[in-house]
C-alpha positions as CSV (number, residue, x, y, z in Angstrom):
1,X,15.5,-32.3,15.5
2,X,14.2,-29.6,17.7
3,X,15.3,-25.9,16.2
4,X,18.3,-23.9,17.6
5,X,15.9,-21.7,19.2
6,X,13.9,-23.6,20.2
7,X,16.3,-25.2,22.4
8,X,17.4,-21.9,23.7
9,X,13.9,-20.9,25.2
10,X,13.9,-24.5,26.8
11,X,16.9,-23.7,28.2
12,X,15.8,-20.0,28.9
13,X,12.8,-21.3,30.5
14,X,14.5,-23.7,32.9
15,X,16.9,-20.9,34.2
16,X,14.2,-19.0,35.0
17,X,12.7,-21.7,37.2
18,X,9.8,-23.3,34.8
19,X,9.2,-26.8,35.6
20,X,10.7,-29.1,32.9
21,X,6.6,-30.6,32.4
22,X,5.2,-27.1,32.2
23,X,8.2,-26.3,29.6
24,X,7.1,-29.8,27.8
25,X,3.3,-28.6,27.4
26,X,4.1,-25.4,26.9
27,X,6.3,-25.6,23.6
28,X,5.0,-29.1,22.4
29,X,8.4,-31.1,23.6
30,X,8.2,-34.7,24.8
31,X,9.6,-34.5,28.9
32,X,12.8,-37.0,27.5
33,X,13.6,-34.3,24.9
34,X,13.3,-31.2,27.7
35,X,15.7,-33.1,29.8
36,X,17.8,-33.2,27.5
37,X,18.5,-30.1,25.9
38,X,18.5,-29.2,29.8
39,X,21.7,-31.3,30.1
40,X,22.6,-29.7,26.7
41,X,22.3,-26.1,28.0
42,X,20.6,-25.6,25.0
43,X,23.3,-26.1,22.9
44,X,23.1,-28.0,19.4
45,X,24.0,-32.0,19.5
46,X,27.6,-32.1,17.9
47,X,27.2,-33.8,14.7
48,X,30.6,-33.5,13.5
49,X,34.5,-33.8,14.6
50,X,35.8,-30.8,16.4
51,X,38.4,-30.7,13.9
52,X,36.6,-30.0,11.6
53,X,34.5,-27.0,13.0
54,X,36.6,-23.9,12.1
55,X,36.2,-20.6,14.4
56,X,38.3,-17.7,13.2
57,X,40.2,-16.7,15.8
58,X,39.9,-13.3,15.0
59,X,36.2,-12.8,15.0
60,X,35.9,-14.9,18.5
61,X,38.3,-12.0,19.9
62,X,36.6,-9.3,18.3
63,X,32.8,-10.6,19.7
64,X,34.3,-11.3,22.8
65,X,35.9,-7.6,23.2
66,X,32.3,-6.3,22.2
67,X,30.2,-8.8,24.6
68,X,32.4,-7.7,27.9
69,X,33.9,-11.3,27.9
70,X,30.1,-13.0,28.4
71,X,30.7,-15.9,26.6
72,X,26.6,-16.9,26.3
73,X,26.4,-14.1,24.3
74,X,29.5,-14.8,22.1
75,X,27.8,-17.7,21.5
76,X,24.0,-16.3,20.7
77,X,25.8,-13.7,18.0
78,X,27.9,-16.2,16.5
79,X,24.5,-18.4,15.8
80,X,22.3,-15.7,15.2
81,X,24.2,-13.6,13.5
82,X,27.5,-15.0,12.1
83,X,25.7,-18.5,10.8
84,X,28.5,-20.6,12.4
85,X,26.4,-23.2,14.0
86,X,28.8,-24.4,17.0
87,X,28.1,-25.9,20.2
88,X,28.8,-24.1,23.7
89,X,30.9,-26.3,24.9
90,X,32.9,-25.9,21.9
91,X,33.3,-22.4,21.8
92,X,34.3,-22.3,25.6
93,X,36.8,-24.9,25.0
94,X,37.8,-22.9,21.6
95,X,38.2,-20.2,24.3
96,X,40.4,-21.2,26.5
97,X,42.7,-22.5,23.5
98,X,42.9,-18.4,23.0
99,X,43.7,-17.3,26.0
100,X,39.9,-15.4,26.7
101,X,38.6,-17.7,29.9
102,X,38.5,-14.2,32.1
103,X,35.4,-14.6,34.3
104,X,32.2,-13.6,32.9
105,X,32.1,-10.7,35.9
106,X,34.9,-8.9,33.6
107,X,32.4,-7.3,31.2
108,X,31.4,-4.9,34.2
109,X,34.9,-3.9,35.5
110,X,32.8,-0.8,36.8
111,X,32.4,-2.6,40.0
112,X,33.2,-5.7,42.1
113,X,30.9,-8.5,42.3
114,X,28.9,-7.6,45.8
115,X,25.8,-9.0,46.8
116,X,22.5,-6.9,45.8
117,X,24.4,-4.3,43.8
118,X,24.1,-4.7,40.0
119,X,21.2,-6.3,38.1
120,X,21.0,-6.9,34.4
121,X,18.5,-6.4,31.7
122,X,18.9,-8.4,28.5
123,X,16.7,-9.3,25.4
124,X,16.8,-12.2,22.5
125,X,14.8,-12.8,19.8
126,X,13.3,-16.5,19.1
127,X,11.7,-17.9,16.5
128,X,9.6,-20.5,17.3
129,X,6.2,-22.5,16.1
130,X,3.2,-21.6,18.6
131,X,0.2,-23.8,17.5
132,X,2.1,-24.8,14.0
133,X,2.2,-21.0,12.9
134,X,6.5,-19.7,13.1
135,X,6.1,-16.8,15.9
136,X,9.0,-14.1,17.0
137,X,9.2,-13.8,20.6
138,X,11.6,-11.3,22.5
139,X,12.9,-13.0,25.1
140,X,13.2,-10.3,28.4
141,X,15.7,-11.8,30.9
142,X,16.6,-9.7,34.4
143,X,18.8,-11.0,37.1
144,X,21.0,-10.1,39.9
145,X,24.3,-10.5,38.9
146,X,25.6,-11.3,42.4
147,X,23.4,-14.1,43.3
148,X,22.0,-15.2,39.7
149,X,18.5,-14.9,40.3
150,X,16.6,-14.6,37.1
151,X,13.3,-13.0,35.9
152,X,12.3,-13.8,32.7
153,X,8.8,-13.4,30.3
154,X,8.1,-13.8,26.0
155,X,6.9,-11.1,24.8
156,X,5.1,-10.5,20.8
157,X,6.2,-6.8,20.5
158,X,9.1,-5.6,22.6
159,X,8.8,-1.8,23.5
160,X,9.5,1.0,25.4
161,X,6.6,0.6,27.2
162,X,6.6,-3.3,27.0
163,X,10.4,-2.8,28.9
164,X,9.0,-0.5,31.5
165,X,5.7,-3.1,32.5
166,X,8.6,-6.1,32.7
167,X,10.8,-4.4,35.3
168,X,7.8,-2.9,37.0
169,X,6.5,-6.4,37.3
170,X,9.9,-8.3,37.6
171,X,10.8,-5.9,40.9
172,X,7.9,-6.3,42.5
173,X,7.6,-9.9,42.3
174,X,11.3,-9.7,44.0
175,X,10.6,-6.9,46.3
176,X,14.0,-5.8,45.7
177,X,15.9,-3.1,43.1
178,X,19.5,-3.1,43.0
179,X,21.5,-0.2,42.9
180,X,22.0,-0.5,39.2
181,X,20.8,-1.8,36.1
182,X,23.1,-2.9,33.0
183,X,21.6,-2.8,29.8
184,X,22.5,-4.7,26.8
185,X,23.0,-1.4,24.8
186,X,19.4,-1.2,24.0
187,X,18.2,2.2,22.4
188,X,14.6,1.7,24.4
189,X,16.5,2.8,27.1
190,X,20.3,4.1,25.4
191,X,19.5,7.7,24.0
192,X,23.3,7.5,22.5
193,X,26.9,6.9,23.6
194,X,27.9,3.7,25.5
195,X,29.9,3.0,28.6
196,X,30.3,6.0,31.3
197,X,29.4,7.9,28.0
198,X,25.9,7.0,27.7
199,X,22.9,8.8,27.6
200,X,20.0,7.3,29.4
201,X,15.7,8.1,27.1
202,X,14.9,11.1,30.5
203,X,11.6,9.3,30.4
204,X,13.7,5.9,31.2
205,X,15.9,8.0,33.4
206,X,13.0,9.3,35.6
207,X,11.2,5.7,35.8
208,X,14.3,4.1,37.2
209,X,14.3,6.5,40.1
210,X,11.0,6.0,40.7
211,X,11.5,2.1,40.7
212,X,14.2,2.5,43.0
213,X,17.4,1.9,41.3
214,X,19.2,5.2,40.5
215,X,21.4,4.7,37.6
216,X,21.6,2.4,34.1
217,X,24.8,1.7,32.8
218,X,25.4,-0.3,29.0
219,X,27.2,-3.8,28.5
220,X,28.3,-3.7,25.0
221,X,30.1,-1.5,22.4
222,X,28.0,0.2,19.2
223,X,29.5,-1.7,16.2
């Protein structure tokens, strides 16, 4: 059975654009098993009843206050860090049951949804087996929240400097900056505070301008 993370950087991979055969040869995945975890989303194969998988009601609120209502990354911290190995579809469906199926757009009330406006900077961490040897990879994913476009690269060691290179790169390739970028709380860019409260790193603050996009802003809430 292909790893949990493993089937997220498939999936990560295929949002970004990579051909399903170059994501085969790439992380050492027959093309039947790419398709799907494709069709998957990534998510673990459900190996028992839904009745039997219990979510506490009280935790999915709390991680869904803290992630702005972005259920993908409900579901990354429950895996990650909670240990509760539960399938996408059943967490959304788990959800809805609670009442929380606002629209992912919710997490940035700041503004409306409007083409070219707000991009979005996020990072995971993945475990994986490169050439037999278990490898972390941090996982930098930028997209434009209107239309969904998505920049994404692996990276060893994920700095300040490593951050700076991957928007550089990831804006020119587009050609485009939006007006703002949110941030998932990250202190490589977060000196301290969150929300309208934050204080951007002045070297960060500086390099925006210079790229083009004049302000950050922060997605989640410091626990």
């Amino acid at each position: 059975m292909i790893d949990p993370d493993k089937r997220k950087a498939i999936y990560q991979l295929h949002l970004a654009g990579t051909p399903q055969g170059q994501i085969s040869r790439q992380l050492q995945v027959s093309p039947h098993t790419v398709r799907t975890i494709i069709r998957q989303q990534g998510a673990l194969p459900q190996t028992v009843r839904k009745d039997k998988i219990h979510l506490d009601p009280e935790l999915l609120r709390r991680l869904y206050r803290e992630c702005g209502g972005w259920l993908q990354r409900v579901h990354e911290r429950l895996v990650e860090e909670e240990k509760v190995q539960v399938s996408y579809p059943t967490l959304t469906r788990r959800a809805r049951e609670l009442g929380l199926g606002q629209p992912a757009q919710a997490r940035c009330a700041h503004v409306p949804d409007e083409p070219g406006v707000e991009m979005q900077h996020d990072t995971t961490v993945y475990r994986l087996k490169l050439v037999g040897q278990p490898t972390r990879l941090v996982a930098s994913l930028l997209y434009l929240r209107y239309s969904k476009r998505r920049y994404l690269k692996f990276y060893r060691v994920f700095n300040r400097f490593a951050m700076k290179c991957f928007l550089h790169e990831a804006l020119v390739f587009w050609g485009y900056a939006a007006q703002q970028c949110i941030i998932d709380n990250t202190n490589l860019a977060r000196l301290r505070g969150t929300g309208k409260q934050a204080l951007i790193v002045p070297e960060m603050a500086t390099f925006a301008s210079n790229l083009g996009f004049g302000e950050w802003g922060t997605l989640l809430k410091n626990n």
